[in-house]
N, C-alpha and C positions, 0 to 999 in steps of 0.2 A: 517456834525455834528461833535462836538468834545464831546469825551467825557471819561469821570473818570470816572476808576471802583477801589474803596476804597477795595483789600481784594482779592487776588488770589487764592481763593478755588473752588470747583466746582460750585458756581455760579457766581460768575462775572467769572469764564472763560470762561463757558459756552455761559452765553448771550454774552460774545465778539467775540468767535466765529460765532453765529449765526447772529449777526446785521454786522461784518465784510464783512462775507461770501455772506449775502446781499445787503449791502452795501461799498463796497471797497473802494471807496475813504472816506470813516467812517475814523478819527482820533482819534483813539484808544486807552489809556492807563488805564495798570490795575497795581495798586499800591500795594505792598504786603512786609511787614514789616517783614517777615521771609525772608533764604535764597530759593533758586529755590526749594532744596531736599530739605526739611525742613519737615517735618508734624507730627502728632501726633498720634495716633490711629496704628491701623492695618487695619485692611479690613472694604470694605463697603459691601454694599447686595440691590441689586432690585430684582423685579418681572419681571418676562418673560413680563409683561404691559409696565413694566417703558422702559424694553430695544425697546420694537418694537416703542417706543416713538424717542426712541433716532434713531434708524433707518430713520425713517420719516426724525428727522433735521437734522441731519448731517453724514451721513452713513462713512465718510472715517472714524469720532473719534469712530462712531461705531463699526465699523470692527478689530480696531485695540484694543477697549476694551475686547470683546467677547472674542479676540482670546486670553486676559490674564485672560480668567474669570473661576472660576471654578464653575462644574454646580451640583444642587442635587433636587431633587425631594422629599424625605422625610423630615418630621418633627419626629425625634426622643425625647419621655418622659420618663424619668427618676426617677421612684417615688418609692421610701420606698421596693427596690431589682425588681421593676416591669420595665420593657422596653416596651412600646408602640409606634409603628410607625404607621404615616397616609402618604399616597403619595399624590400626585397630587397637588403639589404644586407649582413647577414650580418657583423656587431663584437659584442665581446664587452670586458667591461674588467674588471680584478683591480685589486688595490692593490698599490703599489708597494714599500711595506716589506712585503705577503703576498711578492711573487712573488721578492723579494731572501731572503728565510728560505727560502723552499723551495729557492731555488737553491744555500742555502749548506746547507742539512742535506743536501742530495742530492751536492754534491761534497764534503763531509766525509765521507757514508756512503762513499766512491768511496776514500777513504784522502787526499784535494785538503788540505796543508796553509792555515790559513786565519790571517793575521796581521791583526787589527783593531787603529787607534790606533796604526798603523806609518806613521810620517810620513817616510815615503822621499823622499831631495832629490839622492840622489848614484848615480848610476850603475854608481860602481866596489863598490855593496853588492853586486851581481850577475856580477862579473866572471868567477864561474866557471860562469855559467849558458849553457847552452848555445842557449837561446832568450828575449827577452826582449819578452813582448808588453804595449804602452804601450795602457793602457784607462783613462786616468785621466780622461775627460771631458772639455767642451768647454773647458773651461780649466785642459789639460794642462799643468803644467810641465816634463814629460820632452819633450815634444812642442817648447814653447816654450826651452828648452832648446837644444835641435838644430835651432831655425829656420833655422840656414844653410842645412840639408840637406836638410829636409823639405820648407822654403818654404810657408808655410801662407800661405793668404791668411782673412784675418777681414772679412767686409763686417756691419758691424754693422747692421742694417734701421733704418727711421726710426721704424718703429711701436713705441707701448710697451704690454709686455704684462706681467699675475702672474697667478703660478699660486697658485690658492686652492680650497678645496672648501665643500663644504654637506653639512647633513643632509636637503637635499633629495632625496627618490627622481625618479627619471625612468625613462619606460620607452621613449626613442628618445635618439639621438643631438643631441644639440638648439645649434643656432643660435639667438641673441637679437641682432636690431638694435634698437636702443635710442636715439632722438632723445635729448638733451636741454637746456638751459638753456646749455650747452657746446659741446655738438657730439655727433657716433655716440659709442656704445659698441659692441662685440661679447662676446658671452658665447659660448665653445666650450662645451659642458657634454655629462657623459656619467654614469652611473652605473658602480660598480665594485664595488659590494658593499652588502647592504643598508645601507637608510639612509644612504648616502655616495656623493658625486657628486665628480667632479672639475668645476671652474671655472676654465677660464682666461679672465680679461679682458684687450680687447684696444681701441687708441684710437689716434688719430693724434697728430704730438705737440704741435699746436697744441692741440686739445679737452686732453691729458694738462695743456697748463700753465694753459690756463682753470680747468678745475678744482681747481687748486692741487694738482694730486697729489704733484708733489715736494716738498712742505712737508709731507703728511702722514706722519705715521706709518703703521707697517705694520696695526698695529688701525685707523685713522682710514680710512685707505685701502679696507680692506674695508666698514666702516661705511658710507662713501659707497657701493661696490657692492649692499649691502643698500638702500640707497635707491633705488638709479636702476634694481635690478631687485626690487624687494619687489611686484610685483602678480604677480610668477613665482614670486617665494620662499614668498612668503604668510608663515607663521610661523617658516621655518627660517631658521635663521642661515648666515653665511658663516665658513670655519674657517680659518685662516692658517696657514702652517709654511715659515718664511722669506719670503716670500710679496710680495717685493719687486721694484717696478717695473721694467724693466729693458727692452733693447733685441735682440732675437733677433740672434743671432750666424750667419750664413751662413759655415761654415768648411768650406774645400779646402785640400787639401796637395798640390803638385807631387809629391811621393814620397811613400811609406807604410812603403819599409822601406830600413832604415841598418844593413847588418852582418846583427847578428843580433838586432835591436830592430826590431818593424812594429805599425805603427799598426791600432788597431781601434776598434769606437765612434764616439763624437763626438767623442774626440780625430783621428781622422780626416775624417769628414764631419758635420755635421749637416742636419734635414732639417724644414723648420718642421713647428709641433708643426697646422697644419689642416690638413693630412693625414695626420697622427697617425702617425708614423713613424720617429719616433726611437729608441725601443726595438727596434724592428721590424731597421731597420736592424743596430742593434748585434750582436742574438743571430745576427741573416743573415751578419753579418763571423764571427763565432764558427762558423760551420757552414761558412762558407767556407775559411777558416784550415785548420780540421780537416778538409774535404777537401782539402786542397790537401798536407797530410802524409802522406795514405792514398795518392795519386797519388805524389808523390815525398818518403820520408822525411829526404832531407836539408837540412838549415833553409837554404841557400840556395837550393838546387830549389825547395821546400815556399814561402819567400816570394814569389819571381818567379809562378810558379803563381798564388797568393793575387794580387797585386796586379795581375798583367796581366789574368787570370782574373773579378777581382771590379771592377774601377773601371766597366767600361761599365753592367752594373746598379747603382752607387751612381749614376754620374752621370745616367743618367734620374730617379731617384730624386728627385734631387737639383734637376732641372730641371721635373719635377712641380709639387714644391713650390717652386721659382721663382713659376711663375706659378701658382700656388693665393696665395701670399704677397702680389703683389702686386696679383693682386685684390683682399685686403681692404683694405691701402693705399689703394687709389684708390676708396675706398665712395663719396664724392661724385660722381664717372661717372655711379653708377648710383641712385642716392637717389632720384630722382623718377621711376625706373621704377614700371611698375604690380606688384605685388605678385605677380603671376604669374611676369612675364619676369626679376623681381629673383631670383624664388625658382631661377627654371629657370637663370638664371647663376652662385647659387650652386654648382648641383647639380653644370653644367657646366665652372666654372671651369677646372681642370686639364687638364682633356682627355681624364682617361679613360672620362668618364660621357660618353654621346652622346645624339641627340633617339631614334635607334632604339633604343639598351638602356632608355633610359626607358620609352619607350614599350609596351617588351614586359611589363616589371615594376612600371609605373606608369602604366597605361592614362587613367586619369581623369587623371591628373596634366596630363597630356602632352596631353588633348583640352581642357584648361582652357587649354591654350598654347597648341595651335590657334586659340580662338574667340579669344585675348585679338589674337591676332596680325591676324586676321582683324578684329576689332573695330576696328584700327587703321588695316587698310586702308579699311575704311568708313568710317572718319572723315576719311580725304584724299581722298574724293570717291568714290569705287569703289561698286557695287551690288554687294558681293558676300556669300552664306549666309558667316551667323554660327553659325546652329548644327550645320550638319555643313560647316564648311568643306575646303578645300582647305588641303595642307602646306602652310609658309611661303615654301619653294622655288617653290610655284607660285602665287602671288598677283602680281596687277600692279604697278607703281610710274610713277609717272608722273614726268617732269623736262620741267619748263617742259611746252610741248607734245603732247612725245613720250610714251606710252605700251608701255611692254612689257611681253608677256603673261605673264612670271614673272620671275623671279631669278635667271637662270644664263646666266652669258655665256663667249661664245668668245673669249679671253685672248690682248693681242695677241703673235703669234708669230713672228719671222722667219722665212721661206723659205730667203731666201737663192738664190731661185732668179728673178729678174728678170735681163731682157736689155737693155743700157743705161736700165735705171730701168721697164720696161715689162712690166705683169704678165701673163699669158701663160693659157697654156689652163688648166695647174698651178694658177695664183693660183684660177680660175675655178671649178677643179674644188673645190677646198680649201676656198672662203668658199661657194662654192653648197653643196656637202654637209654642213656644220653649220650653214650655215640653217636646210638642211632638217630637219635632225635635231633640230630644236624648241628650241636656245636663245633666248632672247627677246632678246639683244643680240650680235651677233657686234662684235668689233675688226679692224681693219685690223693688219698687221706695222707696226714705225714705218716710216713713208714720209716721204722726202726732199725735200727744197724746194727742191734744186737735184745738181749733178756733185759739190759738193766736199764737200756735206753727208752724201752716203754713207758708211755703217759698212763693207760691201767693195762690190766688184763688182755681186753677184747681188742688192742692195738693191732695192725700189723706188722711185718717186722719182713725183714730180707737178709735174712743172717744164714739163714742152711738153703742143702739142695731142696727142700719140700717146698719151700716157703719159693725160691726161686721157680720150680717147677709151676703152680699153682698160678704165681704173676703173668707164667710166659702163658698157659689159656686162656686167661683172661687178655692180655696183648694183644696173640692171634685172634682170638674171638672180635675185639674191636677194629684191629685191619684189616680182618676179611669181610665187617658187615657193613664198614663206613667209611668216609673219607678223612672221619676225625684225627687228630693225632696225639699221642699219649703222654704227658711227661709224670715221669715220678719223681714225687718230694720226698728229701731224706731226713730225718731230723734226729735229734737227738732231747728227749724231756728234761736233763737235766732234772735243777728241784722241783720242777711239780711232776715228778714222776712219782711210781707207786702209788695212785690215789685211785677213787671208785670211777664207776662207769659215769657219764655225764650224767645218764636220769638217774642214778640212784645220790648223786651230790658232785659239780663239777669240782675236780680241782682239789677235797675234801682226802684226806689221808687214808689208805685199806684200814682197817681197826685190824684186821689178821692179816700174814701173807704176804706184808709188803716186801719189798728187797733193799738193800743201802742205796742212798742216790745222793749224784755229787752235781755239781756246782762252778761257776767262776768264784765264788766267795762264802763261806758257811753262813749263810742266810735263811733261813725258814720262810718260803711262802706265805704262809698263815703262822699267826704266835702258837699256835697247835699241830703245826707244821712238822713232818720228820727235819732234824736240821741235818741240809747237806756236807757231804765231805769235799773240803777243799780241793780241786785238781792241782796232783801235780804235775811234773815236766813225763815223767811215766805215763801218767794215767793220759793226757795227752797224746802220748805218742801211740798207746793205745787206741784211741777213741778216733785219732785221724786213721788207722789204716783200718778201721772198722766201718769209718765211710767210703775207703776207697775200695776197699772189698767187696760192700753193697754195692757202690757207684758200676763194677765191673761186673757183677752179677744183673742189675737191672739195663746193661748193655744187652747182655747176654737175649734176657727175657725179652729184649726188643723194644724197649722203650725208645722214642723220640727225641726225646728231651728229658735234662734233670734240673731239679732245684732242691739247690740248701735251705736248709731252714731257720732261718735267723733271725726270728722274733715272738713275740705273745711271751717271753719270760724264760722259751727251751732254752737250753744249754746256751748256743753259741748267742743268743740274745742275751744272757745275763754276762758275758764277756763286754756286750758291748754298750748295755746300759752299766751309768754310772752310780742307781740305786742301787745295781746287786753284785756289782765291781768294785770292791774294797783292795784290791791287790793290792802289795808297795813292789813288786817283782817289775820285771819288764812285759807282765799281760795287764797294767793295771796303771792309774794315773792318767794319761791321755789319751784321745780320741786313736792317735795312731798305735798306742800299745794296746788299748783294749780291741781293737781291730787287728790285731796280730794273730790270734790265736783260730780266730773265723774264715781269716785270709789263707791261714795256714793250710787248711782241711779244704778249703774253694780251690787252692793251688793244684793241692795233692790229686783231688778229683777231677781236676780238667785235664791231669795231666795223662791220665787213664781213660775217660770218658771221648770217644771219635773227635777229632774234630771239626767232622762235616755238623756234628749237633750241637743243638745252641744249648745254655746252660742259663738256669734263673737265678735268683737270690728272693728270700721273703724278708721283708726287715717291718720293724717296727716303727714307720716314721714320728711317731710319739710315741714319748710312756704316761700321755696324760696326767702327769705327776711334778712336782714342783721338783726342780734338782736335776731331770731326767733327760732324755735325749727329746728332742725339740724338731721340727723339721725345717731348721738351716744345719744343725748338726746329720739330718739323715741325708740332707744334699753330700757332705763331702763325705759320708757312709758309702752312699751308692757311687760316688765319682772311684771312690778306691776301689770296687768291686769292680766298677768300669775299665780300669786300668787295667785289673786283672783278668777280663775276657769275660765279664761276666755281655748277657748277651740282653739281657730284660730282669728290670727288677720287679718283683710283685710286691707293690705296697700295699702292707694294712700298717694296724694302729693296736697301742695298748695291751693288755692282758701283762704287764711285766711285773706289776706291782699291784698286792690285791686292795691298795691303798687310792688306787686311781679311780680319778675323775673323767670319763670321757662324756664328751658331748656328742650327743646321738642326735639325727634329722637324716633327709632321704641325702644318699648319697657321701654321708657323714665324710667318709676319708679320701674321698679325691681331692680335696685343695691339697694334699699330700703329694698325691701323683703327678699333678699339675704342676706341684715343683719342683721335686724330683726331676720329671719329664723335661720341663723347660729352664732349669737352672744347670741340672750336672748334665744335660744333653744325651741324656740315655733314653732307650724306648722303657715304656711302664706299662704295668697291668695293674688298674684300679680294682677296688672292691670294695663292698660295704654297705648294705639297705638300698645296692641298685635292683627295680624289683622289676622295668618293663625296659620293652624295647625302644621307648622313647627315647628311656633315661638313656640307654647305650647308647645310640645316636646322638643324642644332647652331648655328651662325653666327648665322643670320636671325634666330632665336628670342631670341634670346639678345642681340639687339640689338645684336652688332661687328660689323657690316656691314647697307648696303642690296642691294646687290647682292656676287653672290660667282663671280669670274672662276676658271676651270680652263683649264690650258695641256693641258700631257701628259695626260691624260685624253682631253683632245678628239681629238688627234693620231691615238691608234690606235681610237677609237670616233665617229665624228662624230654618232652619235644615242644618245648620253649621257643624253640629256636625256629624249628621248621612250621610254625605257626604264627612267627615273625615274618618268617622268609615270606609265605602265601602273603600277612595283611602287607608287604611293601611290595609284594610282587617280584621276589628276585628268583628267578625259573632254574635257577643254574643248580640250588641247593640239591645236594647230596640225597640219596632217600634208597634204603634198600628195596631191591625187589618185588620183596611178597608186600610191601609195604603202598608201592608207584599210586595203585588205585587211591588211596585214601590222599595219597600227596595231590592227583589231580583234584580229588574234590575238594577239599581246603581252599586250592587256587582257586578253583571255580567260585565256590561260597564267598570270600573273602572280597573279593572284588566289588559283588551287590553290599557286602555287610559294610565294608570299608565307607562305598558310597551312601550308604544309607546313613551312618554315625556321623557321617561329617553334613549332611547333609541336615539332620537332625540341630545338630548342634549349631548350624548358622541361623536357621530358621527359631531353635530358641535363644540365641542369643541378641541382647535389646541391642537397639543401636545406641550411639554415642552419642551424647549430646551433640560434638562437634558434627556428624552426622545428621540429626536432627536440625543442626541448626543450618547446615549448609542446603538439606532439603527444602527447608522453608523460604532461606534463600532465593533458593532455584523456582518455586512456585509464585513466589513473589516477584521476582523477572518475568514471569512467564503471564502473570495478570495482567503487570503491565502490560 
């Protein structure tokens, strides 16, 4: 096989050494438009994962990288005079022109022809190559070249960042936030080899033009850096090489391979550089490639393989550092956090660090986020121990009135199983057994305010005496057996009303049976869709005293709390998204008219509803839909609802458009809540594939939610909760009666089971190199 590698960086030298080293009589060139020493940057950085990877393929370029690697174990935070370290981490970082000479003597040793100051622009130089892999970087021209085919998408980030070094040593990972006269800074910084650190500075782009950064020069530029961080520097300088302001480039390509040319590197993906992954990535494509030829040698098998093969790990990847990215983006959210919970959202950001791996490998960290959290409830009025408190999951919160005894609630669910709107022994059994099972808030399914307002058939509905009668046993039954407390949701289906049961098709139109359903706009759901009827100023005035009549009836029954229902596509969400609001009236055209009509019926009902009880709102902080409401548009959503007394808003996401894209991973719609929460200054209730109690904690802590709702979870476990409560040990939880004996043995069991899984998991988990290498260290002193 012949074959061209476009782009002499660590991935085509990579994959040349590995497809070499397997195949030796392989004819090999790798074509690279700089000189040999050539490069840009300072140092790179993997995980102790990446390196034993690298062990696996190729142990000699292993060996000889390690031995230029230097190694650290903490992650050091920086915030507003506070220093936080977490260990167990396990990075290591090289220099970047070290690990590019090794790569190239080791695929030279290999027979790897190596062409430096080859300024390749023409495709047909390769015409007789039988494989051509495109490595030429995030600002590939082979790539940009074939954008018809490839379809690359570039989203250039807002934030601006350069990459710079120091003669500063460090011995963690280190984070700097940096107020100043302008706005944040961020300092990434790492060590890579003695006496040499990598710096990337990082600023948003209004502080960047305060500053006057784009007037500076690339010396000036740094100079300002030595200032805004010289009590970190102390006497070392800042070192430049190219070192120019610039805007991270988020780059995806609908395909990767065209013929016999596939993309690899950052000519394929990149991955922002704070999760430190872009090298990572590359050499991972080079080990992918190469297996993908050992599986099927021939270059069209060999690419399909490769790309079907590797895109699901680039695009987690990928999506990590999504929202690692714009975490730092949105540093204002979090700025006037206290130094503790700032530091724990650092740690947290991504998602792949959680409150429990913290907590196993950074014990004091983690009890300093305890008291800080605890300290906070005490300060909203609460008696509760600060210095051996209780998890975040289980501390109180209070709205207006109502008080619940933790942070985990039962998410509301449809049944689907009501008889003419009437909830039945089922509803009874369902809402009484995760009462009991110790969440401090249960929801209602969304209940109906009238016949026409129903999503299908088996909805419930709170329109007559029966249906109110029926609500108030089920009420009584949950506050006589538990401490939970109740809220019902009221909604209205709007166009995806009249349609079948979920399992027999969600959302899908009755074929018999159905009834007229209306709308903020005659829009059909689905192009098979019943199309709805316009609301008019009637049917409105209708439809609000239908919710106030409910709203006063599920006083009656005893409910707790109420919330509207203003998203997934019902009614008063198609008011306020601007795909299914086509109005030219005064309910249509802007954010504040289409929010008139929602506002209207929140009014009418608070006006009626006690007001010792708090009141919710559900909104759709995205329609995951190009056009649609966005979540800076659901910040001034929920700030008008704030206005209006709303008390908590519960964010989900999407369902408005059967046309939408969402993107699903754990925990999917809390960066929603976390905005909501920390921009329009309301409490929030997250939701969304939270499935344990870590996650909840992870949340709480960390400040993107006050409270954190679980659906499916609840579903096949209804004592979720009091199962949590035993593994953190929080004794206070709630527990009926006939129930106490099984609550003692859980606590009992839980304690040995708790110590046993963490106990388990240190003893298998390997140590760190940095570990490793500071034991040998210490053995070594000790021979002496």
């Amino acid at each position: 096989m012949k074959t061209a590698i476009i782009g002499g960086g660590p991935a085509g030298l990579y994959f040349a050494i590995l497809q070499k080293k397997q195949w030796p009589h392989a004819d090999i060139t790798v074509y690279e438009r700089n000189r040999a020493d050539e490069t840009f940057g300072f140092g790179v950085v993997f995980s102790d994962a990446t390196l034993d990877n690298f062990e696996k393929y190729d142990r000699p370029s292993y060996e000889r990288i390690t031995r230029e690697f230097a190694y650290w174990d903490d992650i050091a935070i920086h915030f507003k005079g506070t220093e936080h370290r977490i260990g167990g981490n396990g990075f290591c970082g090289c220099s970047r022109r070290t690990l590019l000479l090794i790569l190239q003597e080791r695929a030279s040793s290999l027979g790897v022809k190596l062409r430096y100051e080859a300024d390749v622009d023409d495709e047909r130089q390769f015409g007789d190559a039988d494989l051509v892999v495109i490595a030429d970087g995030a600002n590939s021209r082979f790539r940009d070249h074939f954008a018809e085919h490839f379809e690359p998408e570039v989203d250039l980030r807002p934030n601006k960042f350069a990459w710079m070094g120091s003669t500063r040593p460090l011995d963690a990972f280190t984070f700097i936030f940096q107020d100043t006269e302008w706005g944040p800074f961020i300092a990434h910084a790492y060590q890579y080899e003695p006496n040499r650190s990598t710096w990337v500075f990082e600023t948003d782009p209004e502080t960047f033009v305060r500053a006057g950064l784009a007037e500076k020069s690339e010396a000036e530029g740094a100079a300002l850096m030595e200032r805004i961080f010289g009590w970190f520097l102390g006497d070392h300088k800042i070192l430049i090489n190219r070192s120019i302001w610039r805007n991270f480039p988020m780059i995806r390509n609908k395909r990767w391979v065209m013929g016999n040319k596939v993309l690899i590197g950052d000519a394929k993906a990149t991955a922002h550089f704070s999760i430190g992954s872009g090298t990572k990535l590359a050499m991972e494509d080079a080990i992918a490639l190469f297996e993908a030829f050992k599986r099927d040698p021939s270059v069209t098998g060999a690419l399909s393989l490769y790309e079907t093969g590797r895109r699901e790990e680039v695009e987690k990847t990928q999506h990590a550092a999504d929202v690692s990215l714009v975490w730092f983006e949105h540093l204002a959210r979090f700025w006037d956090f206290d130094p503790v919970q700032f530091s724990f959202g650092v740690m947290t950001r991504a998602k792949a660090i959680t409150y429990d791996n913290l907590r196993l490998r950074a014990p004091a960290f983690v009890a300093a986020v305890d008291r800080m959290f605890a300290q906070q409830v005490r300060q909203s009025g609460f008696d509760v121990p600060v210095d051996e408190p209780d998890v975040p999951m289980f501390q109180p919160l209070r709205l207006r009135e109502m008080v619940l005894d933790n942070r985990v609630v039962v998410s509301p669910m449809d049944m689907y199983s009501a008889e003419e709107g009437v909830p039945g022994d089922w509803h009874l059994v369902h809402y009484g057994a995760r009462a009991t099972g110790g969440a401090g808030l249960v929801f209602t399914e969304m209940t109906c305010i009238s016949p026409e307002s129903r999503i299908t058939l088996g909805c419930t509905g709170l329109w007559n005496d029966e249906q109110e009668t029926a609500w108030t046993r089920i009420v009584d039954f949950v506050h006589s057996h538990s401490a939970a407390k109740f809220c019902l949701q009221l909604g209205h289906s709007g166009r995806k009303g009249a349609t079948k049961l979920m399992w027999e098709g969600i959302d899908r139109p009755l074929e018999e049976g159905a009834w007229d359903i209306c709308s903020a706009s005659p829009i059909p759901y689905f192009p098979d869709s019943q199309v709805p009827r316009e609301l008019s100023r009637a049917d409105m005035d209708l439809i609000k005293t239908q919710f106030v009549e409910a709203a006063e009836r599920g006083n009656r029954a005893g409910f707790d709390m109420l919330e509207l229902h203003c998203a997934h596509g019902y009614l008063m969400a198609s008011f306020i998204s601007p795909l299914t609001n086509c109005r030219t009236d005064e309910y249509g055209g802007s954010i504040e008219n289409r929010l008139r009509f929602p506002l209207e019926v929140f009014d009418a009902m608070r006006e009626v509803w006690p007001a010792h009880k708090p009141m919710s709102v559900r909104l759709s902080a995205t329609d995951w839909a190009e056009g649609g409401v966005t979540g800076d548009v659901a910040v001034e959503v929920a700030r008008a609802f704030a206005q209006h007394g709303v008390d908590l808003v519960d964010v989900s996401a999407g369902q408005t458009v059967s046309e939408a894209r969402p993107i699903y991973g754990r925990m999917f719609q809390t960066p929603f809540s976390d905005q909501i929460r920390n921009e329009a200054q309301v409490a929030t209730m997250c939701v969304g594939n939270i499935t344990t109690a870590d996650q909840v904690n992870t949340i709480l802590a960390a400040g993107r939610a006050d409270l954190v709702a679980l659906g499916r979870p609840h579903l096949v476990d209804p004592f979720f909760t009091m199962k949590a409560a035993a593994w953190y040990g929080a004794k206070t939880i709630d527990c009926p009666a006939p129930y106490l004996a099984g609550k003692e043995q859980i606590f009992r069991n839980s304690v040995r089971d708790r110590q046993d899984l963490e106990d388990l998991k240190i003893r298998g988990k390997p140590k760190t190199r940095a570990e490793l290498k500071m034991e040998a260290g210490e053995k070594s002193l000790a021979a002496e």
